[in-house]
N, C-alpha and C positions, 0 to 999 in steps of 0.2 A: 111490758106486761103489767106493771106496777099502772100506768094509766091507764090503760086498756080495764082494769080490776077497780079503780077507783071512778070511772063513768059508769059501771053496773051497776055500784055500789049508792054513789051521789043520790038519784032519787029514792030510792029505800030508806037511806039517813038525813033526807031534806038537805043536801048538802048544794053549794052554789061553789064552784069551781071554777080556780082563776089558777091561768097555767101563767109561769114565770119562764125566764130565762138560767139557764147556767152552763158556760160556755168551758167545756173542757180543754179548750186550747189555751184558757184563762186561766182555770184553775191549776191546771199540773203543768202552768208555764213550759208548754212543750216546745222547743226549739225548731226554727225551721230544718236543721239536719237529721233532724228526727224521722224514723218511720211512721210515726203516729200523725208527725204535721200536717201531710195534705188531708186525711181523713179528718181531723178535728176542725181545720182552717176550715173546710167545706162546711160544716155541718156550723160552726160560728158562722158563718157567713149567712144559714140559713134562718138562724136566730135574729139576725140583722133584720132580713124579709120579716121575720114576723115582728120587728116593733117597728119595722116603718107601715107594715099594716094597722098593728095596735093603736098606734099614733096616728091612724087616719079615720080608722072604722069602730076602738073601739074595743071591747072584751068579744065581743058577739062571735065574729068568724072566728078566735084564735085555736077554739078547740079542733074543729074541721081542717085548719091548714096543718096541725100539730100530725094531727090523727094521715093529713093525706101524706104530707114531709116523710112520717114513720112510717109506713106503709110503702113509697118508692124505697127506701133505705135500709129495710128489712125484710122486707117480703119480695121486692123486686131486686132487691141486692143493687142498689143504681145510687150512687152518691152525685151524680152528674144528672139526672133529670131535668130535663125542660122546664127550670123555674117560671117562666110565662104563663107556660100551656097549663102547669100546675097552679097557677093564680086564676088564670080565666076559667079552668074546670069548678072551679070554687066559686067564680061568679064577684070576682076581685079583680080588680084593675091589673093589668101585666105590667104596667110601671112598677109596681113596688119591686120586683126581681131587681131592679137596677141597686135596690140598697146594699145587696149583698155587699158592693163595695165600698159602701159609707160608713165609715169610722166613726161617724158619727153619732151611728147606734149606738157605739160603743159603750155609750157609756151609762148609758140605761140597762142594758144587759149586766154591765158592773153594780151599778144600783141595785138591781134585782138580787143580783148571785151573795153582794153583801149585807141583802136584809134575811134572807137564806141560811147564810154560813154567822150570821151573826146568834141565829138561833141556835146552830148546830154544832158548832167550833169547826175549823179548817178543815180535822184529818176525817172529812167524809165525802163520799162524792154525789152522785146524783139514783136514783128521786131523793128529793127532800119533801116532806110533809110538812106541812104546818097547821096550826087553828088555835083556836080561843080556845080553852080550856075554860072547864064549866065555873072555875073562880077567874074569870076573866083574861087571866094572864097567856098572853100567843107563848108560843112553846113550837116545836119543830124537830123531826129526826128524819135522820137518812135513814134510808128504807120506806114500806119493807121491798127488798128483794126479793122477786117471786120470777119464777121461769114457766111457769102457765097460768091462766088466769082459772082460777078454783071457781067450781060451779054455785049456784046461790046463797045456799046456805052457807058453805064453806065462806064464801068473800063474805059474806053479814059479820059469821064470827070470828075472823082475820082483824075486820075493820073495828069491830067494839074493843076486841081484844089490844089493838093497836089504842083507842081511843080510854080503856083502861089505864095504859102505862102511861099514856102520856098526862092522866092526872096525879102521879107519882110522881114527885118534886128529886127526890132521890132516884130516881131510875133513869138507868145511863144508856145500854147494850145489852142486848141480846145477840147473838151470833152463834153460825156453824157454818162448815168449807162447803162451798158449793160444790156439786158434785155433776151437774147438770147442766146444761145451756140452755136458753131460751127456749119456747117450743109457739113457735108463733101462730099456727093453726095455720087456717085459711086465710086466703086474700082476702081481706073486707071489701 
């Protein structure tokens, strides 16, 4: 939801949007005997696809393959999707599927998740934020957490209001218990 909120928002704030990696199978070192394992492994796996797309094509398609990935995995409830037929619907090579199982990503997806959690400290998870701050300095927080995307105005002032705090050198957290789940609308 939190992307889905921040592609409304990018042209309204001039904003240029570079999607990263952060692989929850990484972060909360989840164990193959875990319930969590096949659902994170899958979805790392799908991170993989997109930096051996990025590493071929580029920034350009990353936001479209993000947008199609979350979209089988949310909206069609399908962690197992036709990674091919999902590259070719894009107008991308169906080779890149084959990355899911090159480790090789790996470690770019690391790179990524550590310049990330370097802004933000360890105990946060994903989306992270980040940008220049108007004294130059990059800065980054997790969050925000939202469960539907707020209509125009609401997302402007979410987004200044985030861009507020985060020129506050001292400002750490803001938080309250979620009480909601997602609410994903329609199928895009």
């Amino acid at each position: 939801m939190t992307a889905r909120w921040v592609v409304e928002v990018a042209p309204e704030r001039d904003l240029t949007l570079r999607w990263r990696p952060i692989s929850l199978l990484i972060k909360n070192k989840v164990e193959p005997d875990s319930d969590f394992f096949e659902p994170v492994k899958t979805t790392h796996n799908m991170l993989r696809v997109m930096e051996s797309v990025r590493t071929a094509e580029g920034e350009g398609p990353i936001q479209d393959l993000y947008f199609a990935m979350a979209t089988a995995v949310h909206h069609d409830q399908d962690l197992n999707f036709d990674m091919a037929e999902l590259l070719t619907g894009l107008g991308l090579d169906a080779s890149h599927a084959a990355a899911a199982d090159d480790e090789s990503f790996d470690a770019a997806i690391q790179a990524s998740m550590d310049d990330g959690l370097g802004l933000t400290g360890e105990d946060v998870g994903t989306p992270i934020i980040a940008l220049d701050r108007s004294d130059g300095k990059r800065v980054g927080y997790f969050g925000p957490v939202i469960t539907a995307r707020p209509e125009r105005e609401k997302a402007l002032l979410l987004w200044d209001s985030l861009i507020g705090m985060m020129e506050v050198d001292g400002f750490w957290e803001l938080k309250r218990t979620r009480t909601e789940g997602p609410e994903f609308g329609d199928r895009p």
